[in-house]
C-alpha positions in Angstrom: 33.4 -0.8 -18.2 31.7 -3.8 -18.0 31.0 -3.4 -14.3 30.0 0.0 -14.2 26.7 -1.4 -17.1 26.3 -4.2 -14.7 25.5 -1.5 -11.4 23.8 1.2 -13.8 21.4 -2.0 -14.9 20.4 -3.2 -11.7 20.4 0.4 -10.4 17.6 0.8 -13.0 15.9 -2.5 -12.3 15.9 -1.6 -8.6 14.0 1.8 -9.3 11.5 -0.5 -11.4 11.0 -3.1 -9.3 12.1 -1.7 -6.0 9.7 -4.0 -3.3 8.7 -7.7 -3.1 5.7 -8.3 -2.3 4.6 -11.9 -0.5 0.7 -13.1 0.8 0.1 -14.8 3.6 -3.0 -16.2 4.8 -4.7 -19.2 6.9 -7.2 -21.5 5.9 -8.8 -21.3 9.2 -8.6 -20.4 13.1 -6.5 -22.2 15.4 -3.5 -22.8 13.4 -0.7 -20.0 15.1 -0.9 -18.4 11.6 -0.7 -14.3 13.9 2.3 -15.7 16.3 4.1 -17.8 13.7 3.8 -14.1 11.4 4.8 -11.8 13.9 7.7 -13.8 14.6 9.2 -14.5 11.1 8.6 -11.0 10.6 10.7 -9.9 13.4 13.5 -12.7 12.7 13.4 -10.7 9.3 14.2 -7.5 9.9 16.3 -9.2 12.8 18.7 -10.8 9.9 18.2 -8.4 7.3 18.5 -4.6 6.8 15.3 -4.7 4.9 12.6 -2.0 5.4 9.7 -4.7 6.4 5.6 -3.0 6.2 3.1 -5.3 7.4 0.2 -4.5 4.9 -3.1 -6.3 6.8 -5.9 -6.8 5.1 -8.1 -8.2 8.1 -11.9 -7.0 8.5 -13.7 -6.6 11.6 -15.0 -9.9 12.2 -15.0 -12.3 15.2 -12.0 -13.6 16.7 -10.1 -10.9 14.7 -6.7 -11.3 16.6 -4.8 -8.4 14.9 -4.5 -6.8 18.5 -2.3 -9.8 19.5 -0.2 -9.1 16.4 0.0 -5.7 17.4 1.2 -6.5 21.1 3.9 -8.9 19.7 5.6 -6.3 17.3 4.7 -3.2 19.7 3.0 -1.7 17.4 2.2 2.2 17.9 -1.3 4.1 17.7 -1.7 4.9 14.3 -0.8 8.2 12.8 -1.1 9.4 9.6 1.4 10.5 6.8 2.6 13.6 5.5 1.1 13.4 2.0 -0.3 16.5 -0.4 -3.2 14.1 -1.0 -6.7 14.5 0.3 -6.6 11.0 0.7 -4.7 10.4 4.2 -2.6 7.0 4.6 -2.7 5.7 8.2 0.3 3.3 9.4 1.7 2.5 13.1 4.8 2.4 13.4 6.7 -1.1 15.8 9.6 -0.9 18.9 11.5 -2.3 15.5 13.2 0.7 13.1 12.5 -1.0 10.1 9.2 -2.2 10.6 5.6 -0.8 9.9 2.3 -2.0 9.6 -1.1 -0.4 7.6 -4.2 -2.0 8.4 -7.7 -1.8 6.0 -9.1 -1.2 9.4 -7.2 1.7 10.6 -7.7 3.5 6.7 -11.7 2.6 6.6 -11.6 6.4 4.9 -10.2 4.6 2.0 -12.5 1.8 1.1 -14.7 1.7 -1.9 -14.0 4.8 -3.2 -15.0 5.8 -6.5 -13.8 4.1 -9.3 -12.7 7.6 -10.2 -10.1 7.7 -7.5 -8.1 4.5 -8.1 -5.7 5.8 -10.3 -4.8 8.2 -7.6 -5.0 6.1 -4.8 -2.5 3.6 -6.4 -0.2 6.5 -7.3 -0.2 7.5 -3.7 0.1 3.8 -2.7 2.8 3.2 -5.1 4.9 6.4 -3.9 4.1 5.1 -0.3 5.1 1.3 -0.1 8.2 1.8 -2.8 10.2 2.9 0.4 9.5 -0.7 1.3 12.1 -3.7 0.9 9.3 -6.2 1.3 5.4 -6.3 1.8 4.3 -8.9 4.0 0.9 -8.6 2.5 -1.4 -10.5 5.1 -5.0 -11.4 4.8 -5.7 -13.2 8.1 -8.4 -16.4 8.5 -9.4 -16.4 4.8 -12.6 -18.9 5.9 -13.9 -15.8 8.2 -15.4 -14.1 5.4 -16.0 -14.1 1.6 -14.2 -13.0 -1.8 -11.1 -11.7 -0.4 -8.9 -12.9 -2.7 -9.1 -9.8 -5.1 -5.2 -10.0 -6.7 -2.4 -12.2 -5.1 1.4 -11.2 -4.9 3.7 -14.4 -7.2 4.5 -15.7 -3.4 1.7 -16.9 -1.1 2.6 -18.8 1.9 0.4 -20.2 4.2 0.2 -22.1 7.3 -1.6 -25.5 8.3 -1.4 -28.2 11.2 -1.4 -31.8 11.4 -5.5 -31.6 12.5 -7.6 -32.8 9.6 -9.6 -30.0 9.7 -6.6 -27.8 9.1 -5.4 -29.5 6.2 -9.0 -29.8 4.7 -9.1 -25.9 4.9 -5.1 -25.1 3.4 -5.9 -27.3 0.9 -9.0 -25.3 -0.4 -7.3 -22.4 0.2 -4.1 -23.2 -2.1 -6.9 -24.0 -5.2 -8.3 -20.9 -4.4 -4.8 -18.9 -4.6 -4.2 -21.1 -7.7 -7.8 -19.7 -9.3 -7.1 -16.7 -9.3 -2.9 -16.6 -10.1 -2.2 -20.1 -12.0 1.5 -19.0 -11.8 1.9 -18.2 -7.9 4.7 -19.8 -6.2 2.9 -21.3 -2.8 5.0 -22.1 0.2 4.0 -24.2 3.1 4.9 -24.1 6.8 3.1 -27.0 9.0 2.6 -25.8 12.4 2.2 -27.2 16.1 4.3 -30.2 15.3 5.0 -33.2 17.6 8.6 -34.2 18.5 8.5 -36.7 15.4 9.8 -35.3 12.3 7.6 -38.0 10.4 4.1 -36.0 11.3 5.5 -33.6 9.4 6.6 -35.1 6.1 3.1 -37.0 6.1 1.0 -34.1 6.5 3.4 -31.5 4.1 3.5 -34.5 1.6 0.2 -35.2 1.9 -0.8 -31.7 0.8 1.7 -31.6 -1.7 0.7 -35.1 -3.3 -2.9 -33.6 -3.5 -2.4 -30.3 -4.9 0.0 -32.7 -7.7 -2.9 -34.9 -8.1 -6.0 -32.6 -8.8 -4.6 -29.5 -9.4 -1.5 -30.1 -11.5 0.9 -27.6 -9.3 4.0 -28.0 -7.2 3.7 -26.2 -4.1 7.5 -26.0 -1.9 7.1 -26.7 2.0 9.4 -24.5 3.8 9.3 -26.1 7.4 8.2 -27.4 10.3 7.4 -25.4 13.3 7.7 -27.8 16.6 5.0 -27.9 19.2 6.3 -25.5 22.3 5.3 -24.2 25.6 8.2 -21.3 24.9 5.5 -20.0 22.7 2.3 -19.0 24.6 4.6 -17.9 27.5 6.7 -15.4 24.7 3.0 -14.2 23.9 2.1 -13.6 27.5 4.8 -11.0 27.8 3.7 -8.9 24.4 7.4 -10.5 23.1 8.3 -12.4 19.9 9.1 -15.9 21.1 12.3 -15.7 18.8 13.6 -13.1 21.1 12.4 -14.4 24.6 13.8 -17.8 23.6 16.8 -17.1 21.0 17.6 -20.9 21.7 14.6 -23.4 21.9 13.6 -25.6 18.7 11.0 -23.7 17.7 13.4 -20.5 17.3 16.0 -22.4 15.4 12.9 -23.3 12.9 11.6 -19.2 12.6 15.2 -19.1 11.9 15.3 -21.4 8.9 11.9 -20.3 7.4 13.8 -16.8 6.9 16.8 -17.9 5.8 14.5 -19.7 2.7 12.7 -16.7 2.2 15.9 -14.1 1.5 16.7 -16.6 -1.5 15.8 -14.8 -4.3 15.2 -11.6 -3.1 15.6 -9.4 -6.4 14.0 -11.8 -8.4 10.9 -11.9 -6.8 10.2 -7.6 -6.6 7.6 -6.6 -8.5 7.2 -3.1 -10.9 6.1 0.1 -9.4 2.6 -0.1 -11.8 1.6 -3.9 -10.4 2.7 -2.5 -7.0 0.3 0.1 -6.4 -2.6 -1.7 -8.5 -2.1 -4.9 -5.8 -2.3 -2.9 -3.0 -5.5 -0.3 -3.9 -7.4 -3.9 -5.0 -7.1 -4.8 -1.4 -9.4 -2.1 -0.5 -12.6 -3.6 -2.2 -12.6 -0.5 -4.1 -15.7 -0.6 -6.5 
């Protein structure tokens, strides 16, 4: 009896809370933040059975490498959804089953709308992404442009490198994420590292101890992601490096980041209502 309360419970919690939702962003160019995405995305859905949707937030601004996020993934034209809406979701579907992406830039149709339309935008958004395990909700170079930060998913993780410039950058990026969500749970990858483990502990520490300092939070570092020639040539073919090179170090630490982020799976969904309200605010609706 007991067990059969136990599965109607989380049955009901699942129809709640049915998708997770987690940010990422960079605090700048030049860090491998669209690489080191599209390939823990694809180690994802690789290890899981999850129903993955890429939700991109980028604009159209320069250096705007969503194309070589898109050749990574294979990522199809994009089409639109059946929907009895006038408003007309566009996605593109990936040479992976259980993997989509929407992009703000493909759906241009459905920024700033009337403030009259939200409700029913995040009712069709709601209905849409629910079908969704997890949201990678991505937001690109956040340093490109301005007040992007609108609402944050509880998880942001971004990415940084051991230049100073880098770490200058994450770090204002992490006080911003804390402004606006004082209870988001920020994870860290540091990428490009050298062969010594120690670069890596310095610069993820360093953050860490500086975030502690001024800003009073904890923020977890996931891993480090090795410096590798395996990389560039994966990208060169349109492949995820994770495939091309199941084997080399940098794989093995894609590998690890993903195994971290299936901890706590359930815990971390969020409710149908905040669902569709985070994705519609992406939209710069006014």
């Amino acid at each position: 009896m007991a067990s059969r309360e136990s599965d109607q419970a989380a049955s009901l919690r699942k129809l709640a809370s049915p998708t997770r939702v987690v940010t990422f962003a960079s605090g700048g160019i030049g860090t491998g933040y669209t690489t080191l995405l599209a390939n823990i995305v694809v180690e994802l859905v690789s290890q899981t059975d999850w129903k993955v949707l890429i939700f991109s937030t980028r604009g159209d601004y320069k250096l705007n490498n969503i194309s070589n996020l898109y050749e990574i993934i294979g990522a199809s034209e994009p089409y639109d959804l059946e929907s009895p809406s006038d408003n007309v979701i566009k996605i593109r579907s990936t040479r992976y089953n259980n993997l989509d992406t929407f992009s703000v830039l493909d759906n241009l149709s459905l920024v700033d709308r009337d403030v009259s339309e939200i409700h029913k935008l995040e009712m069709q958004f709601k209905e849409f992404a629910k079908e969704y395990d997890l949201v990678v909700m991505e937001l690109g170079h956040i340093d490109e442009y301005k007040d992007k930060f609108s609402q944050l998913s509880n998880e942001f993780i971004t990415v940084t490198t051991t230049e100073k410039d880098a770490r200058i950058k994450c770090y204002a990026l992490i006080k911003n994420a804390f402004d606006v969500n004082e209870q988001i749970d920020v994870k860290l990858i540091v990428n490009m590292v050298g062969s010594d483990s120690v670069e890596f502990n310095q610069v993820g520490e360093g953050i860490q101890k500086v975030v502690r300092q001024f800003l009073e939070k904890d923020i977890e570092l996931l891993d480090s992601v090795p410096m590798s020639a395996d990389v560039p040539t994966a990208s060169r073919h349109d492949m995820p490096f994770v495939e091309k090179f199941p084997d080399c170090d940098v794989t093995v630490s894609i590998r690890h980041i993903v195994t971290k982020l299936q901890e706590n799976h359930e815990e971390y969904k969020t409710t149908l209502v905040k669902l569709g309200a985070l994705l519609v605010s992406q939209l710069n609706l006014t």
